[in-house]
C-alpha positions in Angstrom: 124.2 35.0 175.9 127.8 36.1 176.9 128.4 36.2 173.2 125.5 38.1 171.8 126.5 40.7 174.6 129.9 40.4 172.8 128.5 41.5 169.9 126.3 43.8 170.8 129.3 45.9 172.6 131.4 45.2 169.0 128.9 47.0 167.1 128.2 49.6 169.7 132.0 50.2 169.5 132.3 50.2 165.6 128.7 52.1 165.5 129.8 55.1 167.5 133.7 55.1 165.9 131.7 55.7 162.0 129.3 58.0 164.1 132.1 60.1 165.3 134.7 60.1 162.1 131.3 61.2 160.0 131.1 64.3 162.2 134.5 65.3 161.7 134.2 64.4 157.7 131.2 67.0 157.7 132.2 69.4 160.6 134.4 71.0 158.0 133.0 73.1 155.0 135.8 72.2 152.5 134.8 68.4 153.2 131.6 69.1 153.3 132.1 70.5 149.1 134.4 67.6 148.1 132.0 65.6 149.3 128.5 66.8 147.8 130.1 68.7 144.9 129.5 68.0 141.5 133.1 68.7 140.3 135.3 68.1 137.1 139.0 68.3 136.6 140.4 69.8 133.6 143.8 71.4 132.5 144.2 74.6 132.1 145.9 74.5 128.8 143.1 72.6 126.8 140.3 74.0 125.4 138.1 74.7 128.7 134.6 74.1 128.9 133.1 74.3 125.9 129.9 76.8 126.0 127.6 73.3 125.2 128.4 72.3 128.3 128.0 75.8 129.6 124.4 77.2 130.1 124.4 81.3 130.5 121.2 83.7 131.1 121.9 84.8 127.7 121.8 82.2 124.8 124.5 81.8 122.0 121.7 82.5 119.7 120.7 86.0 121.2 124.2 87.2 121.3 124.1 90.7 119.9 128.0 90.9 119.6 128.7 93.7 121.3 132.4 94.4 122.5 134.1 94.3 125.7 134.9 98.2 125.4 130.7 99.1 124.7 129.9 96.5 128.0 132.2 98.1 130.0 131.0 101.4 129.2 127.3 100.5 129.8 128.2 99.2 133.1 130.1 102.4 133.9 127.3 104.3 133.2 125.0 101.8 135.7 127.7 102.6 138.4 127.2 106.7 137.9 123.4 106.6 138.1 123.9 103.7 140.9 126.4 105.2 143.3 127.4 103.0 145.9 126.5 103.9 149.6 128.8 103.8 152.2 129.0 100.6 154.5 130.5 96.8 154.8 129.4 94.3 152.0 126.8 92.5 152.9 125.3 89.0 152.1 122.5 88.3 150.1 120.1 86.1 148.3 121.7 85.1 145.1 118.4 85.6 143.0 119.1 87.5 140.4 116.4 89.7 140.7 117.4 90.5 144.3 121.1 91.0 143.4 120.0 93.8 140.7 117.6 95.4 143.0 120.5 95.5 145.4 122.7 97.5 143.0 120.4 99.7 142.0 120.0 100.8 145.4 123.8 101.4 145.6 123.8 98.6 148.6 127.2 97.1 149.0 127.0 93.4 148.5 129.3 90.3 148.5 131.7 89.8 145.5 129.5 86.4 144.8 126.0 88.3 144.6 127.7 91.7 143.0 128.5 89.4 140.1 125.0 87.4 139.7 123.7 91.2 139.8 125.7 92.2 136.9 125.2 89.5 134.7 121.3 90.0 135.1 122.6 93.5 133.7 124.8 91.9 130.8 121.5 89.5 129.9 119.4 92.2 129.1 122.1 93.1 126.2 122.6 89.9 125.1 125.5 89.1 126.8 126.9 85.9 127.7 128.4 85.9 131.0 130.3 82.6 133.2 131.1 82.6 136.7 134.7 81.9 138.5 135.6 81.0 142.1 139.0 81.6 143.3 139.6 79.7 146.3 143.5 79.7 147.7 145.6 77.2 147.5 144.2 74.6 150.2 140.3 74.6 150.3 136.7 75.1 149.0 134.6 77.2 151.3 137.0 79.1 153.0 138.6 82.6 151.5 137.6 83.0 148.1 136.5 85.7 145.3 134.3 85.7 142.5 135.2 86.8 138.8 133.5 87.3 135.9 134.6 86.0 132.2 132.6 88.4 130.0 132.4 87.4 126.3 133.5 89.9 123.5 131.3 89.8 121.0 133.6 91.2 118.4 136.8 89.8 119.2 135.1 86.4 119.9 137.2 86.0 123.0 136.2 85.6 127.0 137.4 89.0 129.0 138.2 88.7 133.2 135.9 91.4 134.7 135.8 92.0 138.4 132.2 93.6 139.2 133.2 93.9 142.8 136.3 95.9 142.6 134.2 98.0 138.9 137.8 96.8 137.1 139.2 94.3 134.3 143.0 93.9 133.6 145.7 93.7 131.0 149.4 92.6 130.9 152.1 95.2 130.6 154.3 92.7 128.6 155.9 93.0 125.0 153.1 91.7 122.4 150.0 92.7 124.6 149.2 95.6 123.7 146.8 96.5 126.5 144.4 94.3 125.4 141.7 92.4 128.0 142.5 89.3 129.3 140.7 86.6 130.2 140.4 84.8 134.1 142.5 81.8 132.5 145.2 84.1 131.3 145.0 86.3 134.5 145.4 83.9 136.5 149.0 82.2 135.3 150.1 86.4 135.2 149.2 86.6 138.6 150.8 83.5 139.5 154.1 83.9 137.5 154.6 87.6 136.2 152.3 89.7 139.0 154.2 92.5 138.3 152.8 92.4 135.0 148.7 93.0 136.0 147.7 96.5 135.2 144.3 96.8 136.5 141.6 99.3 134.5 139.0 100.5 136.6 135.9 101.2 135.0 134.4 103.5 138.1 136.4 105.1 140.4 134.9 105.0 144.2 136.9 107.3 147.1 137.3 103.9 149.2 138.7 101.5 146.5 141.2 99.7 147.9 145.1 100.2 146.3 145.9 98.3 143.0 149.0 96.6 144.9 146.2 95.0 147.8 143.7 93.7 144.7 146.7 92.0 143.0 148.1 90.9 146.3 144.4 89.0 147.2 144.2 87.6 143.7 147.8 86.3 143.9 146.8 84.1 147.0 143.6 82.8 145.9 144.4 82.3 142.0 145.8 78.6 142.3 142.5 77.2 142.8 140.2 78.6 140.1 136.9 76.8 138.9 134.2 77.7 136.3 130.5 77.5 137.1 129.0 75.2 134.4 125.8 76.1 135.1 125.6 80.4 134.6 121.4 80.6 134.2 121.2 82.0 137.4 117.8 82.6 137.3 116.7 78.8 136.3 119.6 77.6 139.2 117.6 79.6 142.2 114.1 78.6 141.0 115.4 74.7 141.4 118.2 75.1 144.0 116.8 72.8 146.4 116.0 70.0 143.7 112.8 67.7 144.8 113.4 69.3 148.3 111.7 72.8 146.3 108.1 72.0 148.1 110.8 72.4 151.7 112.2 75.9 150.1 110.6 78.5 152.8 112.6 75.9 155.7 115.6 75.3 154.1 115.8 79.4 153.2 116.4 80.2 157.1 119.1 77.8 157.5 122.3 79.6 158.1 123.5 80.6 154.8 126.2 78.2 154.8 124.2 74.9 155.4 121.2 76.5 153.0 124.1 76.2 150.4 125.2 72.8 151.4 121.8 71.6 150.5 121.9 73.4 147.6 125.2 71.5 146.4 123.7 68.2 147.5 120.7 68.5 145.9 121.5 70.3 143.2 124.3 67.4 142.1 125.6 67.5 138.2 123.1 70.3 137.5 125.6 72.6 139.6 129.1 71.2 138.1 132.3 73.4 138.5 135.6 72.7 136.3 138.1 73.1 138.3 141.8 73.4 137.0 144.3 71.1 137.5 148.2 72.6 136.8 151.2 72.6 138.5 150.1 76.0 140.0 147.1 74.5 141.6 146.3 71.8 144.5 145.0 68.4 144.0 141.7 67.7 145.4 140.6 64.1 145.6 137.1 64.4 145.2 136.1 61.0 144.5 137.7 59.7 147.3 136.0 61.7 149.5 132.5 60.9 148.0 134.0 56.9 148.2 134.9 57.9 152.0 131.9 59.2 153.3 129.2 56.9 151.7 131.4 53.9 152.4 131.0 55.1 155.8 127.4 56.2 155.7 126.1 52.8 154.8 128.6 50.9 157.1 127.0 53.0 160.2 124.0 52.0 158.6 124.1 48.4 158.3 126.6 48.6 162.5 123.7 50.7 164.0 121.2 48.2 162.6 123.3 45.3 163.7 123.4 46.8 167.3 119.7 47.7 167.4 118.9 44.2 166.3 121.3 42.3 168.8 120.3 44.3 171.3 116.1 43.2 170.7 117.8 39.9 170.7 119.2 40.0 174.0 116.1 41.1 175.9 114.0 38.6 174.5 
């Protein structure tokens, strides 16, 4: 008897220590993405992602080849007959359909649903558009910004284009030539030359923030920069809960946050992000933390089984 109560306290002990180090794994939303984040490491200077392991709204085969001047025009002119309203951004649903209407309505919306919006917008041309997440230089899920990489149809090159702020950028360095860069390229400028970023805005709005504050914000978020494999917006809301789909209408009134944490758990490889790895940017060990927690899920498992078990034991 005196040892079975031994035991039973043991696992008790044990059972509550997992319980209590799997709160504070998950009490933290940068955790929380390491954790249930389908994510791949890849450098910077190789060839990134190629589009066959990229899905877009727009196919390779529908590309109409416009160029980056003509898109950047058409949105222009979608920013005159849209003006924006005055008022705070706000969040929003990131169905693409929702996002568009949005614009249209000249509501002010986050960066992330701003650029789901416009690539609904590119689709309709034929456009092939890819998502990027700039997150700082210490977590996921905390301060970030959303980018667009645009494709050129002519020059066969990706261009950077920032929906949010109605701009894209070029390098004022010998050999450029004020031509478009991409979010690869802008980010090592804005890490190493950031006097170098001229920023081209492609609407003009009487609250837009000063040239010196955008390059400033990109400058702190740029070292952690990841790619959205998975750009069919349309196809990723229609199954962003997985199997838990049938649950949708619950999960939906979730704060937005944890709604999104399903998402990513449920969602798995089918929402990867490549995520670049330099000497400009911070090392996450993401499958540590996946090793971590489910080492730790299944010891609480088999500790609070142990204890429930002693404990029937005991009594009888």
């Amino acid at each position: 008897m005196p040892i079975k109560k031994s035991l039973v306290r043991i696992c008790a002990f044990f059972t509550l220590v997992l319980f209590v180090s799997l709160l504070w794994l998950v009490s933290s939303q940068h955790r929380v993405r390491l954790i249930v984040g389908s994510f791949q490491s890849v450098d910077s200077l190789a060839q990134l992602a190629p589009d066959q392991h990229v899905s877009f709204m727009s196919s390779d085969a529908d590309s109409n080849g416009m160029g980056f001047d003509s898109i950047v025009a058409e949105l222009a002119a979608f920013e005159q007959s849209h003006p924006l309203v005055a008022g705070d951004a706000m969040p929003a649903l990131d169905q693409p359909d929702t996002c568009l209407r949005l614009l249209e309505e000249g509501k002010r919306i986050h960066c992330y649903n701003a650029d789901i919006g416009v690539c609904s917008i590119l689709a309709r041309q034929h456009i092939k558009a890819r998502l990027w997440d700039i997150t700082g230089p210490s977590e996921l899920g905390g301060d970030g910004h959303n980018l667009l990489g645009v494709f050129d149809g002519r020059s066969k090159a990706w261009k950077a284009l920032d929906p949010y702020y109605h701009c894209y950028f070029f390098l004022a360095l010998p050999g450029h030539d004020s031509i478009p860069i991409d979010v690869l390229q802008l980010r090592l400028a804005i890490l190493e030359h950031p006097s170098a970023i001229r920023i081209v805005r492609y609407v003009h709005l009487p609250d837009d923030r000063p040239d010196s504050n955008i390059v400033s914000e990109l400058k702190y978020l740029a070292p952690c920069a990841m790619l959205h494999a998975n750009n069919d917006f349309r196809m990723r809301y229609t199954h962003r809960y997985g199997w838990l789909m049938p649950l949708a209408p619950v999960i939906d009134k979730l704060p937005l946050r944890a709604a999104r944490g399903v998402r990513m758990l449920m969602l798995g490889s089918k929402d990867r992000h490549y995520i670049i790895e330099d000497s400009h940017s911070p090392h996450y060990h993401f499958l540590f933390m996946k090793w971590v927690f489910w080492s730790m899920l299944a010891l609480f498992g088999i500790f609070c089984s142990i204890t429930i078990l002693f404990g029937v034991l005991r009594r009888t």
